[in-house]
N, C-alpha and C positions, 0 to 999 in steps of 0.2 A: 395169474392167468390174464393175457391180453383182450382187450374186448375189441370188435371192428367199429367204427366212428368213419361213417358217411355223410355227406351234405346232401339234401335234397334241394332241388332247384326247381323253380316252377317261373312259368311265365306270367306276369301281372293281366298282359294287353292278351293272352289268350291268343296269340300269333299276330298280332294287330300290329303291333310294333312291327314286326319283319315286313308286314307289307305295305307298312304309311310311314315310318319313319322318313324315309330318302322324301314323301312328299312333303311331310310336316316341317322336318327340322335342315334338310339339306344333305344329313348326313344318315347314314344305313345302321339300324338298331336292331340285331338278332333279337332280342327280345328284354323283359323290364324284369327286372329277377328279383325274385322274392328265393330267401334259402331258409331253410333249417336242419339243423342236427339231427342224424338219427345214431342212439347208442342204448346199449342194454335192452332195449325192444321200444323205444319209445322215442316218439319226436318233439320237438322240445323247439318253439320258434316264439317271437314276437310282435307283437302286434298293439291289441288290447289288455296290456303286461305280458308276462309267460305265460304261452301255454305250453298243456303238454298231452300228446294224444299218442293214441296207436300209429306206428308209421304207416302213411299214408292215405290216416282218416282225419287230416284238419277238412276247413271249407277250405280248402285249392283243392282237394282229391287226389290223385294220381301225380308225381313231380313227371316234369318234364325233361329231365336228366337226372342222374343219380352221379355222383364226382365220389370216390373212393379216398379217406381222407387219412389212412393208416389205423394204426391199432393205438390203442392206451391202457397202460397198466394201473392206470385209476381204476379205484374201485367204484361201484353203483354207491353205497353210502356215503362217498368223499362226492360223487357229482353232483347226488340230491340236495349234499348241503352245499355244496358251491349254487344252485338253482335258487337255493332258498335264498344263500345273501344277495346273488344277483336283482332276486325281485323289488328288493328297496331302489334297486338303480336305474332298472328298465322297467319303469310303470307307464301308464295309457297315457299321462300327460306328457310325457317327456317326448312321445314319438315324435318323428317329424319325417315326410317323405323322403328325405335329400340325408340331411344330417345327421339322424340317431334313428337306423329303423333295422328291422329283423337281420339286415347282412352286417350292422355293429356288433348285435349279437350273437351270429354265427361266428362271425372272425374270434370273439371275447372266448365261444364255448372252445373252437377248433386249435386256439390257442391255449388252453387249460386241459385237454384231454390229450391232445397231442405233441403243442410247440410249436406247429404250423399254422398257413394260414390257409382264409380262404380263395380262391381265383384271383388273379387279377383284375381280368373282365369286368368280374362281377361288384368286387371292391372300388375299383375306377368310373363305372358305371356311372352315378352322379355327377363328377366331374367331367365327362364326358360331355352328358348332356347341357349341362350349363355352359361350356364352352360353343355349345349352337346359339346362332340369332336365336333361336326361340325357345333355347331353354332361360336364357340370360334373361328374355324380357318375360317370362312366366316367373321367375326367379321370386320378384316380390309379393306374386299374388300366393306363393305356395307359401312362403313366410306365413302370408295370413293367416292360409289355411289352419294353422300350426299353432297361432301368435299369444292363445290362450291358451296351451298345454294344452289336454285331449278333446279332441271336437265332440260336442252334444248332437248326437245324431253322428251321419255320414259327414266327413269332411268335405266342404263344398266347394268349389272356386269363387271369389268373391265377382263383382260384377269387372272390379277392372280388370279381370283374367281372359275375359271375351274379347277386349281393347286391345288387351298387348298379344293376344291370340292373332289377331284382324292383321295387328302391324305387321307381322312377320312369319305367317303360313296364308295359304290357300284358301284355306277350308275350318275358321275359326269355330265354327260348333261342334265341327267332328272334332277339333283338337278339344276343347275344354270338356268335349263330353268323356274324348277316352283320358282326360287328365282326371275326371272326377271316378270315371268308375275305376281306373289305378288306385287311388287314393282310400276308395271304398274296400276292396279288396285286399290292399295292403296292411288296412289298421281293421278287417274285421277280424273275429275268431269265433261264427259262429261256426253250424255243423258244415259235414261234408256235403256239395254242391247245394246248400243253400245258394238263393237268388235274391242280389240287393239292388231294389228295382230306386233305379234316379228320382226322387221326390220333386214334385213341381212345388214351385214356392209357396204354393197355398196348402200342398197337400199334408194331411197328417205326418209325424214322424212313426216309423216304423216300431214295434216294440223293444228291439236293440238298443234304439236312439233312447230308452229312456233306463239305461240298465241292466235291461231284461235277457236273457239268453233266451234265445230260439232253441227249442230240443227237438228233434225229428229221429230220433236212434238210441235205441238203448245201450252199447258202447261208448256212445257219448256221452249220454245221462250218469252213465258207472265214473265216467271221467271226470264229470264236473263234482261228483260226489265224493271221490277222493280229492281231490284240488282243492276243498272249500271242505271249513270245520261244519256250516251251517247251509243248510240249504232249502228254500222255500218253492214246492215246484206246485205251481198253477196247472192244472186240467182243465183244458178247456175246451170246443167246440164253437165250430164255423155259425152252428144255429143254436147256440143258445143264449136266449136275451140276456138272463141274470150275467154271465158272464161278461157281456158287455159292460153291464150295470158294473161291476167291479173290479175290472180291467185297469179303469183307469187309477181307482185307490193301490192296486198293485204294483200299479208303474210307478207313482210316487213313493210310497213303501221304497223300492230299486231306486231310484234316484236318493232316497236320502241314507240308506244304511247300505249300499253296496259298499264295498271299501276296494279303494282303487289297486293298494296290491294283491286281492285276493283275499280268502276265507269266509267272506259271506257272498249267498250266491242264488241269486229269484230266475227260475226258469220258467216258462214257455211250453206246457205241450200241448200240443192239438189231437185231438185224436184222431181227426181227418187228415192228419199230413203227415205223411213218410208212414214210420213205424209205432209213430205216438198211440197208436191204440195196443201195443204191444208191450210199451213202458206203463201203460194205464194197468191193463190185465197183471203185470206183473208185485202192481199193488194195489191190488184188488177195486180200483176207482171203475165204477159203473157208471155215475150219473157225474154231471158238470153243472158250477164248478164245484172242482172240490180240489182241496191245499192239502199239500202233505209236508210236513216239516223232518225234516235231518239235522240231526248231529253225530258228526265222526261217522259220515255214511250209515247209522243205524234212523229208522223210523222214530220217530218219539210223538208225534202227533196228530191229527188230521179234523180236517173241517171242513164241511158240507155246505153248501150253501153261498149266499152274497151277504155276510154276516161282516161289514166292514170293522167297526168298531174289537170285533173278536178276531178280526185276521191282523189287525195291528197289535193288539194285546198278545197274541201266540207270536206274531215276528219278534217284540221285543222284549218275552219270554227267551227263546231260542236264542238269541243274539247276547243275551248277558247270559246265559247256561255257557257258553263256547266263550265268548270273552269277558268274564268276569273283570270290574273294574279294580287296577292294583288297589293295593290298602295304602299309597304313596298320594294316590293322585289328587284327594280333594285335600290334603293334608296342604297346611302353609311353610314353605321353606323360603323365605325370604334372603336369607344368607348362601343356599345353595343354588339358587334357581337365579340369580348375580352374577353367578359364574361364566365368565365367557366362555365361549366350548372353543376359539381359535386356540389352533395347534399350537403350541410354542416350537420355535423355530431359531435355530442357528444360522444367521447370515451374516456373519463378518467372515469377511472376506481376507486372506492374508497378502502376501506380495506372492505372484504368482510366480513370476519368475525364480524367485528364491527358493519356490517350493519345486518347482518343474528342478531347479539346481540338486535341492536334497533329492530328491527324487533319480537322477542319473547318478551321482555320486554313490547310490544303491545298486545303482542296476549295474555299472562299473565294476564294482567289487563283489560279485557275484559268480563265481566262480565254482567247476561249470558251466555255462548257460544250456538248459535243453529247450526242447520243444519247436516247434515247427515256424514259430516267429522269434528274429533272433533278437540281438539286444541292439543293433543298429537299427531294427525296424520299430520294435518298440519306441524307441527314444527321437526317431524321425515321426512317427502319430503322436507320443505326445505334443513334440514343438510346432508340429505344423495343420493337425487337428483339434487338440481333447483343450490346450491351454486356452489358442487362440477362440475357442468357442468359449470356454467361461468369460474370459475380459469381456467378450461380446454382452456374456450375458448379464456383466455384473457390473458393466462400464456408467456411471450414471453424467449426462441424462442417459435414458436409454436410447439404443439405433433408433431411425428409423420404422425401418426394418426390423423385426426380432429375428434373432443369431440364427443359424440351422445348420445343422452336422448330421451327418450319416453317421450314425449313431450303429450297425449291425458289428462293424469291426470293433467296436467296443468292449464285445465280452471277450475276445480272446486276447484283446490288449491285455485285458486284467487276469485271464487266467496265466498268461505267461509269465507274470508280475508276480500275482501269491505261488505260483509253482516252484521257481527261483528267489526269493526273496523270502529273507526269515520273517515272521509275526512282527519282532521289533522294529521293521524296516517297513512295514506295509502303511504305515499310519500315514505318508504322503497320499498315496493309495486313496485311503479312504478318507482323506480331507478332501481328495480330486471329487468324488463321488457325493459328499454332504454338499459342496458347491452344486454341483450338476441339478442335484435333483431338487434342487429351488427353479429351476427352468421347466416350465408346466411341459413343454416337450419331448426334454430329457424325462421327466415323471412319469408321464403316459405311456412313455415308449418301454419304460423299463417294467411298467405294471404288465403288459404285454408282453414280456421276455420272461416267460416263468419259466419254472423246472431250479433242478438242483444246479445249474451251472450261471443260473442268471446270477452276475457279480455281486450284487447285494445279497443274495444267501451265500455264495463263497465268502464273503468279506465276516460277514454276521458266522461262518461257522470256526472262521480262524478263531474268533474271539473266545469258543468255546473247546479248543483242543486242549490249552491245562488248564491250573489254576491260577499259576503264574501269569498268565497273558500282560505283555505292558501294559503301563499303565496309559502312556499315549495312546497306545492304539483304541486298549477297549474307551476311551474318552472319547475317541473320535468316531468310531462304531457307533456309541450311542449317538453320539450328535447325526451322524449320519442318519442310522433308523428313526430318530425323533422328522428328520425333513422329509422323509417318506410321506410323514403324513401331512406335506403339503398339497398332496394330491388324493382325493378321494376316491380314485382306484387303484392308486400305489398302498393306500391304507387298508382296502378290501382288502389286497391280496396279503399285506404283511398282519393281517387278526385272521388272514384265514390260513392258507398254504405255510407261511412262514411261522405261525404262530407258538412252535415248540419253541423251536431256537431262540425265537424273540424274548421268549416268557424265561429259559433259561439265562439269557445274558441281564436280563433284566433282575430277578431274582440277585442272583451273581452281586450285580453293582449296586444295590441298592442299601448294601450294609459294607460298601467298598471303604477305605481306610482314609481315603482321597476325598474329601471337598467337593472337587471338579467334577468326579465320578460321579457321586452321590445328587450332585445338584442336575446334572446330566439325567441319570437314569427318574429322577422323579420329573425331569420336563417330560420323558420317554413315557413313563406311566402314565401319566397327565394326556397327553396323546391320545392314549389307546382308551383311559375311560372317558375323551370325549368324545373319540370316535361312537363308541359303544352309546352314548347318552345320544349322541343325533340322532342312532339308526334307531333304537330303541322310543323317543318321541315319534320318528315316522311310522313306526308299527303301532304307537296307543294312536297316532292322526288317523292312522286308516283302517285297522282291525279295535282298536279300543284300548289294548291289549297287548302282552307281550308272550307268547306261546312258548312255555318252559323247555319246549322240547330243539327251538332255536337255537339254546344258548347251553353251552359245558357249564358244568355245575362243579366240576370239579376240576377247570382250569380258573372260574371265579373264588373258588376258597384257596385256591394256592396262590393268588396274586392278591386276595385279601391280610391272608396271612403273613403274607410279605412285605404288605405296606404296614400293615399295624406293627410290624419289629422294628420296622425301620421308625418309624414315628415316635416310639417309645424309645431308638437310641438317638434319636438325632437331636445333641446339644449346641450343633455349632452354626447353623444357617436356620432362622427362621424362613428365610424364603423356602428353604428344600422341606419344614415343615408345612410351608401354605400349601405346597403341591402335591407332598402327597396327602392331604387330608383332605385337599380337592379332589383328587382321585377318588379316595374310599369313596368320599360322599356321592360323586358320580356313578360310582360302580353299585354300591347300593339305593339310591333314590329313584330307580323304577326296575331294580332286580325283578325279574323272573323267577329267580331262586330263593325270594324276601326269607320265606320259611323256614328254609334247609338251611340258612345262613346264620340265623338269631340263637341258635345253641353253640355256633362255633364263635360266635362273638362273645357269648358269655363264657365260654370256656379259656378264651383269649382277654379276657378281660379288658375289652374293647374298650368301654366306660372310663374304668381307673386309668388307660394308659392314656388317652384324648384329655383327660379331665386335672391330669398329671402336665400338662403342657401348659395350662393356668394358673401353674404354682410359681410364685417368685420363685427368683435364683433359677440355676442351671437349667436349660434347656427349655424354660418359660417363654412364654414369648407373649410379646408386651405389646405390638401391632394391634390396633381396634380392628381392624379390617378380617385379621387373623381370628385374633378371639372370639368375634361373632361367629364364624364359620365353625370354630372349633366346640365355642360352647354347641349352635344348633346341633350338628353331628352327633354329639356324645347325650343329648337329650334327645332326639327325636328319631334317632338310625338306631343308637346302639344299646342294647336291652342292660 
């Protein structure tokens, strides 16, 4: 069943833009757009990381347009976890006005729910304004703003932003003022029509500024409760002194254990403001202050009074209850923690031209030709597009200039390509595409082009239609999918969306009869468990911790299980041994799943086959570099 998928749109300047743009910048601005997705009942935008509310209860209120974005036959449990991995990538430091803010992430969601994108307008919008005298010369003060990943407090203009304001508008205080309260409003996430009043340079920071969510409604209280494993909410009151008195230990408490993606979470309520005495009544808080602690949305605690010393003691009670520390992390792995997490990558380049050659001499003898692109047009975008961009891209020194191609006519180049052309003939194909997607552009653009007909899962599902598959092609396959992962949201989406397929070709080649294959498919594993070991350190950086319920437990035992076979047969390349033991060892040294994994190790007899590669003669392997690794793993991972 399809579900409807709307953008909501709202105005930054609050109509301010429509009626001082043409003074300020020269040029006439309908309005500063902030968007977010609504789908399955809930709105889902960026700011302060993800959040995610009832539609049309963030702090902007009411959108100021609603854009109808189609339907998606995603389901609610594929989107929540597409939200989850998102959260590693769009956290509060990373925002930035201009460059990476809530309509990157609307395009990213409208693009995974649908295959669309969002407005023009609204996408261009930055660009826009940089192209005014006075966006240009505001250009570097908003860098600042930005320059240390998430502002402490409100983002503020620096002082040279009043200078380059002066040089090129009117009316330099009104401009920096409405650049600062944009700025404010685009990176808060506190409640609905909250008011984030401009701090004078001496004056306090707000309690936001120090971590803290403001809660004024009980909807939103429910919200920040499910969001967050752990949550510490302050009662407090306009007149009461203790509160004062421990306000401030609060706010440091939120400054040091907040974690930037999410799961721990110190709130704010008054009970003089909004509905806060309604959130109080609803757990029984009479008197202030007084702390109520959560875990997994249920009560577990509460404490009366300005008792400092016992509200840091219950916060980091609560906080190792919800993320208890792996059994990995204070352990020494000297041999695995060595390991470089860069992707290995395929970048030899062949003669292009001789390939563009095999490449027609294909499409020639192709007989039939169907489809709506014929074989003159085809073979006219290769020679006069797809080639001429790679030499660009792979010309050393490098242009100037880096290369650029319109890259939309690309998927149907290639569906007309595997439609007509048998599996053994596609391997030009897909050397075209391992070259490409070393071009961070070509990478980007193609992580952006999901669904089943994006060319990287047509190419990756040929490789899975027999058993038979050439042996050129699935070589090049792999090598292809291994350069995915030069791009860290071409890798998102092939450990998320692509992930069956991948796991199957992988599997497949990993005990393949070929060399090539075999040495291919463990750079390919190698990939995928360093992807997993980066995201996995940024969740114990920010949460402590790795939340079992993130990660398949039973896509981890079927690719475990497949490298220990492969491990135990592989006599003929110690390097295709370094890698994938590199992998296990990555895949296990901060599993989530440590537990559920140590009875299928010993049932696989993980030990003997690792400890079996130590042994002179066949399949030994004699590299010190190796053997460290090998010995640490089989002592310290594998039971």
């Amino acid at each position: 069943m399809s579900t409807l998928v709307q953008l909501y749109v709202y105005d930054l300047s609050n109509g301010l833009a429509q009626q001082l743009s043409a003074q300020l910048t020269g040029r006439q601005f309908d309005g500063i757009w902030h968007t977010s997705v609504v789908a399955f009942g809930k709105e889902v935008f960026y700011g302060q990381g993800i959040s995610i509310t009832p539609p049309g209860g963030s702090h902007l209120g009411q959108p100021t347009r609603i854009v109808e974005m189609g339907e998606t036959a995603i389901d609610e449990d594929t989107f929540e976890q597409y939200i989850s991995e998102m959260r590693h990538e769009f956290t509060a430091e990373k925002y930035h006005l201009l460059d990476f803010n809530c309509n990157t992430f609307s395009n990213e969601c409208i693009a995974f729910l649908t295959g669309g994108n969002i407005p023009d307008y609204i996408k261009s919008l930055p660009m826009d304004f940089l192209s005014t005298p006075f966006g240009a010369a505001l250009r570097p003060s908003i860098d600042a703003m930005y320059r240390r990943g998430a502002p402490v407090g409100l983002p503020t203009p620096p002082p040279e932003a009043t200078r380059a304001a002066a040089q090129v508008s009117p009316n330099p205080a009104l401009a920096t003022g409405l650049l600062e309260a944009i700025a404010a409003r685009a990176a808060s996430s506190g409640p609905t029509g909250s008011y984030i009043p401009t701090p004078a340079p001496t004056s306090p920071s707000t309690p936001d500024t120090a971590g803290v969510k403001s809660c004024a409604d009980p909807t939103s209280f429910q919200s920040i409760l499910k969001d967050n494993r752990a949550v510490i909410a302050f009662f407090t009151s306009e007149t009461c002194g203790p509160c004062r008195v421990i306000e401030p230990v609060f706010q440091n408490l939120a400054q040091q254990k907040t974690r930037m993606n999410g799961g721990v979470a110190f709130v704010k309520v008054e009970l003089g403001v909004g509905a806060g005495a309604a959130i109080a009544g609803q757990y029984g808080v009479r008197a202030t202050p007084t702390f109520i602690f959560f875990l997994d949305g249920r009560k577990t605690n509460e404490l009366r009074g300005a008792n400092a010393p016992e509200l840091r003691t219950q916060a980091d009670l609560l906080i190792y209850e919800a993320y208890p520390p792996h059994p990995h992390k204070s352990a020494s792995f000297p041999a695995i923690d060595s390991i470089s997490l860069k992707p290995i990558l395929f970048t030899q380049i062949p003669n292009l031209d001789t390939l563009l050659s095999k490449l027609n001499e294909f499409i020639d003898s192709a007989s039939p030709w169907t489809g709506v692109v014929s074989q003159v047009q085809v073979k006219e975008a290769l020679s006069k597009t797809v080639i001429p961009f790679l030499k660009a891209s792979s010309c050393t020194p490098p242009p100037p200039q880096p290369p650029t191609a319109p890259f939309d006519h690309w998927p149907a180049l290639a569906s007309s390509l595997v439609s007509n052309l048998t599996v053994g003939n596609l391997f030009p194909l897909a050397d075209i595409w391992r070259i490409a997607l070393l071009n961070p552009k070509f990478s980007e653009w193609s992580a952006a082009e999901r669904g089943p007909q994006n060319p990287l899962n047509v190419l990756l599902s040929k490789a899975l239609e027999s058993k038979d598959v050439p042996r050129n092609y699935l070589l090049t396959v792999l090598r292809m999918l291994a350069n995915a992962f030069s791009s860290a949201n071409l890798a998102r989406v092939c450990i998320t969306s692509t992930r069956n397929d991948l796991t199957a070709v992988l599997v497949l080649s990993l005990l393949h009869e070929n060399t090539a294959v075999r040495s291919a498919a463990a750079s390919l594993a190698f990939n995928v468990a360093a992807y997993l070991q980066k995201h996995r350190l940024d969740k114990i950086e920010s949460h402590g911790n790795i939340d079992p319920e993130d990660e398949d437990l039973d896509w981890e035992l079927e690719v475990i299980s497949a490298l220990l076979e492969a491990i135990g047969r592989e006599n003929a390349s110690e390097d295709i041994v370094h890698r994938l033991v590199a992998s296990l060892a990555l895949l296990l040294r901060f599993s989530p799943h440590i537990g559920d994994l140590i009875p299928l190790m010993e049932v696989l007899q993980s030990r003997s086959i690792l400890t079996g590669k130590l042994q002179k003669g066949d399949g030994g392997v004699t590299q010190v570099e190796i053997r460290k690794l090998v010995t640490e793993v089989a002592e310290k991972l594998c039971p």
